[in-house]
C-alpha positions in Angstrom: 14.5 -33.9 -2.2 13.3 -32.1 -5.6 13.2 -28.4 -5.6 9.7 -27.2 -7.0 10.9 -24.1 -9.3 8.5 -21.8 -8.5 7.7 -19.8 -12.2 5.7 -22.1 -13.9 3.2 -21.9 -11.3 3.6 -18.1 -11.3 3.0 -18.4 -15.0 -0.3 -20.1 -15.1 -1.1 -18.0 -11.9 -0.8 -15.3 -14.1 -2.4 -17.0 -17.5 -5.2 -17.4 -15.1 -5.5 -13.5 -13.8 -5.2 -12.7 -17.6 -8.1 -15.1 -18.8 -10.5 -14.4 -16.0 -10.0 -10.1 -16.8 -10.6 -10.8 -20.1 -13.8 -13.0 -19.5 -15.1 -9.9 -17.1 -14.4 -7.5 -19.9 -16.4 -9.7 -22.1 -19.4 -9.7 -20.0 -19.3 -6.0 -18.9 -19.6 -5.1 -22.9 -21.8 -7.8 -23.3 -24.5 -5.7 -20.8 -26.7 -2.7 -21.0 -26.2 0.7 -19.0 -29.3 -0.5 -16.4 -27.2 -4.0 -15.8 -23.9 -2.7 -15.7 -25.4 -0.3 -13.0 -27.6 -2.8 -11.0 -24.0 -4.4 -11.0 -21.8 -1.5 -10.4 -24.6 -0.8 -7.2 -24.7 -4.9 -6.3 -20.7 -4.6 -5.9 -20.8 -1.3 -3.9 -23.5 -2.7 -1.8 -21.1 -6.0 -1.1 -18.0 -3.9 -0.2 -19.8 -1.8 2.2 -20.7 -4.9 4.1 -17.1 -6.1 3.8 -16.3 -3.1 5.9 -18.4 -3.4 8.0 -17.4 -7.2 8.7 -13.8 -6.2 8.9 -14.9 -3.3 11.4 -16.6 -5.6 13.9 -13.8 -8.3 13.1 -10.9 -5.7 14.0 -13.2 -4.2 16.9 -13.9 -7.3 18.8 -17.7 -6.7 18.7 -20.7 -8.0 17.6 -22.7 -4.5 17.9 -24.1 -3.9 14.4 -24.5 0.1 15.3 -21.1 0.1 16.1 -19.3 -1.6 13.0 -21.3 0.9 11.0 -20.2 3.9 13.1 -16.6 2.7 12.9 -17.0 1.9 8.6 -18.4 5.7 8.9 -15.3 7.1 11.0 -12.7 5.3 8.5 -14.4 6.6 5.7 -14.8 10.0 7.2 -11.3 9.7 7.8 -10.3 9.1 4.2 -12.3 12.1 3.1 -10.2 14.2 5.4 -6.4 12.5 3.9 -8.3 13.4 0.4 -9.1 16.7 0.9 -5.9 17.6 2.2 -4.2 16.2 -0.9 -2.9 13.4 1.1 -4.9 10.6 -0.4 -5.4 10.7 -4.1 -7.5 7.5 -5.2 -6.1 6.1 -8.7 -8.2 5.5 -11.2 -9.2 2.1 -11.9 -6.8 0.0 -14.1 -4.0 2.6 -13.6 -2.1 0.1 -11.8 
């Protein structure tokens, strides 16, 4: 049986991941401030319902009211870790 060796497709994985940042820079300085922030608000408003689907996923419940009130309590929850000087969010790109 042939072995597969494993870093060329971690390579182009990461050719990839390289080419698609650059394209997404591209377009961000290709907009104006009002479409950069009708974006910025479009992507909050799709990882707020993320949360919530992962909510009701990890809850076992189909309750609407509820999912929120749990994205609320985690979120609540972080605030509290952050204010404490538990939980300090990195800035992005500081990976």
């Amino acid at each position: 049986m042939h072995e597969i060796d494993p870093q060329p497709r971690a390579d182009s994985l990461r050719d990839l991941q390289q080419q698609i940042k650059r394209e997404q820079i591209a377009r961000a300085q290709s907009m104006s401030g009002a479409e950069r922030l009708a974006e910025a608000f479009a992507l909050t408003d799709e990882v707020f319902q993320r949360m919530h689907e992962g909510a009701m996923q990890q809850l076992g419940d189909d309750d609407a009211e509820r999912g929120w009130a749990e994205v609320h309590a985690r979120l609540q929850r972080l605030r509290r870790l952050r204010d404490r000087g538990r939980f300090q969010p990195q800035p992005a790109g500081s990976e």
